[in-house]
N, C-alpha and C positions, 0 to 999 in steps of 0.2 A: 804494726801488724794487727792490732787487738782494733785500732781506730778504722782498718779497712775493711776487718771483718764485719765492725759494728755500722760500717758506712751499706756495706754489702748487705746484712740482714736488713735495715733500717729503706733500701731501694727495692728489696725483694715482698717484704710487706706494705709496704706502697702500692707495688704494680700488682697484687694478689688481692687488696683492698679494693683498686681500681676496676681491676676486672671481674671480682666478683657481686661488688654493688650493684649493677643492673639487672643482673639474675635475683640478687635476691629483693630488689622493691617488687620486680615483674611476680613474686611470689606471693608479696606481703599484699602487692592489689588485687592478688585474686582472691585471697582472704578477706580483702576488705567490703563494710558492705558497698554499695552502690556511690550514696551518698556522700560517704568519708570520703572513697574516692575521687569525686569531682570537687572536695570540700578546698579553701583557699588556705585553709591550717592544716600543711603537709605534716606527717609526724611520720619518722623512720619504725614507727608502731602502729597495730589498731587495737582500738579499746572491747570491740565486740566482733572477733573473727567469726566467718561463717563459709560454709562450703554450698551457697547456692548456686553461684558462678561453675564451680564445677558438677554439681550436680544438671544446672543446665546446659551447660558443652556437653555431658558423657549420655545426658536423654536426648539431644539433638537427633534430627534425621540423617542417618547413614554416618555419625562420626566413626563408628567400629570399624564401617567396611572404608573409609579414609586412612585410620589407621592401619588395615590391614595392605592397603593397596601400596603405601610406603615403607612399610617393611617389607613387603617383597619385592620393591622397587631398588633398594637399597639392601637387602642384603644379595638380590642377583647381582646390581652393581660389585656389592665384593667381591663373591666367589667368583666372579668370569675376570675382573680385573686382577685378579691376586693371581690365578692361572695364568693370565695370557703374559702380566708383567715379569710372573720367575720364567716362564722359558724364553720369551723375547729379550730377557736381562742374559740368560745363560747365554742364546746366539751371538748377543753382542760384546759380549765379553769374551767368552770363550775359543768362538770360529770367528778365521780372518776371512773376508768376503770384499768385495767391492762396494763403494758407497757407502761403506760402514761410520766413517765420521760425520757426511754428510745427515745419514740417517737420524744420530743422535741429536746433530745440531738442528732437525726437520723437530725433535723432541721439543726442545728448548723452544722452535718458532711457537710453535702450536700453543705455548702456555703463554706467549704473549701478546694474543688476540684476545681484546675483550670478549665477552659470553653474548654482549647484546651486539656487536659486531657480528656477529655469527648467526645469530636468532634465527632472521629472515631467510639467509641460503638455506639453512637446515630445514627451515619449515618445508621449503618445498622438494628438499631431497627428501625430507622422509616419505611427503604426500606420493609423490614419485615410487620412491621404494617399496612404501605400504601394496600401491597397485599390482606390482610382482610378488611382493613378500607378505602373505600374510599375516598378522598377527605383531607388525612393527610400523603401521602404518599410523597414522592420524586417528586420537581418538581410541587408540589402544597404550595398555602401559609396556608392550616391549617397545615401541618408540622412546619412553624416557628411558627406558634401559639402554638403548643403542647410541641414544645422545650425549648421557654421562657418562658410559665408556668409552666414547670419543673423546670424554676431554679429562679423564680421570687416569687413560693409559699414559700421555707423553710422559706425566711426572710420576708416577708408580714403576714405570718399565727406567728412568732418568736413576730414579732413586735407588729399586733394586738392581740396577748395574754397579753401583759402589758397593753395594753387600756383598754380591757375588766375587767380583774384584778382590775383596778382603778376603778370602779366602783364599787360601795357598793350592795352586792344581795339584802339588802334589798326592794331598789325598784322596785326591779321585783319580789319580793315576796309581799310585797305592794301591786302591780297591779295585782300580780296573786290572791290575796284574796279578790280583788274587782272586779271576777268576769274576767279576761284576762286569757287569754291562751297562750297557749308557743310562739305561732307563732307570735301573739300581741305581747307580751312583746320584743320578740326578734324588730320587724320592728317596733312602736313605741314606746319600752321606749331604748332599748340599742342600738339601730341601729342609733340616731340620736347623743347620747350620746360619741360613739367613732368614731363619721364621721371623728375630726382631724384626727384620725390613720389610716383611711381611704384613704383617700385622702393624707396621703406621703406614703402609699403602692402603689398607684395610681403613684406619680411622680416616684417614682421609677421604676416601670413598665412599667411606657411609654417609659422614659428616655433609658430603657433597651434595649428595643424593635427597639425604633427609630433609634438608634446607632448600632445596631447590622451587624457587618459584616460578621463576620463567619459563620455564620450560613447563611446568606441567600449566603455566595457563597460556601457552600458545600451541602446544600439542593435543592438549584434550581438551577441544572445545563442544561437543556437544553430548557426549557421552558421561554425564554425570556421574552414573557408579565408579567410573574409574580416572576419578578424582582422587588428589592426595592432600595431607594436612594441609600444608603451608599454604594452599590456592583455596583447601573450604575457609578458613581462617575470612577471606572477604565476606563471609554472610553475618559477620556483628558489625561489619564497616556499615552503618545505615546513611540513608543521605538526610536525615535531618539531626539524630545523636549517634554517635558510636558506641559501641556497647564494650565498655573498656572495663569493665568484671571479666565477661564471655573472653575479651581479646586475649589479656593476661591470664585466663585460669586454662583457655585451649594452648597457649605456647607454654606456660609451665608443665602442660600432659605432654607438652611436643619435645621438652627436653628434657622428660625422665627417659625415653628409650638412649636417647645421646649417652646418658648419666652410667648405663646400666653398660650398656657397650661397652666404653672405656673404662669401668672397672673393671667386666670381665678379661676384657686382653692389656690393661694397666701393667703389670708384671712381665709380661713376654715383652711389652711394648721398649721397658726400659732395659733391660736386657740385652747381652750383648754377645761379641763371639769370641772374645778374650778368654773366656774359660771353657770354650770348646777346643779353638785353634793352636794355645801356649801349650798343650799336653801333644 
């Protein structure tokens, strides 16, 4: 027992070492100066840290308004995906309808098309829909909005369908007989009930959003301001040096919002409904 636990701790910090070494060289290069970094004597250290690298990514031109344009890229993604996933989850869990298995298994298709498989059709749906639709067309950020919750719902509405499931209908039959209504019963008895599954449809979403490249450099092509991190990110790519201070000191500013996210709903995230439902 003691040999499996010790086998188990011993796999666990392995794959925590694994995957957090590349975050933290990507740190240590942005601290580093110029030079150490393209030096041929790699060292898991630097001898004289400095914060020029980020001092020139945070003077750069329009990096604020980058930043700001994926956070509100990405947290619209949440809010509209986290709504539309709990009552699409509730429908399909809760009412028997036609084409109901179908629908789910339609969920599961969707998340097994690649993203650049898709690229192309979507480019020109959107260009299409922009011309009716103001404001989600090409060149605007409700286009990235509309395209990562195309591909952010299968698995969010997939997922919270097993949260919802876990839950016993009785207590919303319960509460419907003491006088609640649907809408009641949905915002406070179920809606607090499957907040965990919530909230990792949530980091998922962001996660998605924030990281997204393709999409924002084949949807916002001429429109500069409303550009986001990951696609400014090409203005240290030079074509004769890369500028890999700038590279490393912009993606370490690009994973502190990540960082801050997942601590704030860390706690909810691992949470569960065991000690709402056994009472």
């Amino acid at each position: 027992m003691k040999r499996a636990r010790l086998a188990a701790n011993t796999v666990a910090i392995v794959a925590a070492v694994v995957t957090f070494f590349p975050i933290y060289w990507m740190a240590l290069s942005a601290l580093k100066p110029a030079g150490e970094i393209q030096s041929l004597q790699v060292r898991p250290w630097t001898l004289a840290p400095t914060l020029e690298h980020f001092q020139r990514v945070l003077g750069g031109e329009n990096f604020a308004r980058y930043l700001l344009n994926s956070l509100a890229v990405a947290l619209t993604v949440v809010a509209l995906s986290a709504l539309v996933a709990f009552l699409a989850a509730v429908a399909v869990t809760r009412f028997t309808f036609r084409f109901r298995t179908t629908v789910l298994i339609m969920f599961l298709v969707a998340q097994m098309v690649p993203v650049e498989a898709l690229t192309i059709p979507l480019f020109f749906l959107v260009r299409d829909i922009g011309t009716a639709v103001p404001g989600v067309g090409l060149n605007t950020l409700g286009s990235l909005v509309l395209v990562h919750l195309a591909f952010s719902l299968p698995f969010a509405i997939w997922m919270m369908r097993g949260f919802v499931a876990a839950v016993p209908e009785a207590l919303e039959e319960a509460a419907m007989i003491d006088g609640a209504s649907r809408p009641v019963v949905l915002w406070r008895i179920l809606f607090p009930l499957v907040a965990p599954g919530l909230i990792a449809t949530s980091v998922f979403s962001f996660i998605t959003a924030w990281n997204d490249f393709i999409f924002a450099r084949t949807f916002i092509i001429s429109a500069k301001d409303n550009q986001t991190l990951p696609a400014a990110l090409l203005v240290f790519f030079k074509p004769d040096e890369n500028d890999w201070g700038g590279i490393m000191a912009a993606s370490t500013l690009m994973t502190i919002p990540v960082l801050i996210f997942f601590v704030a709903v860390q706690r909810k995230l691992v949470a569960g409904l065991g000690g709402a439902v056994k009472d």
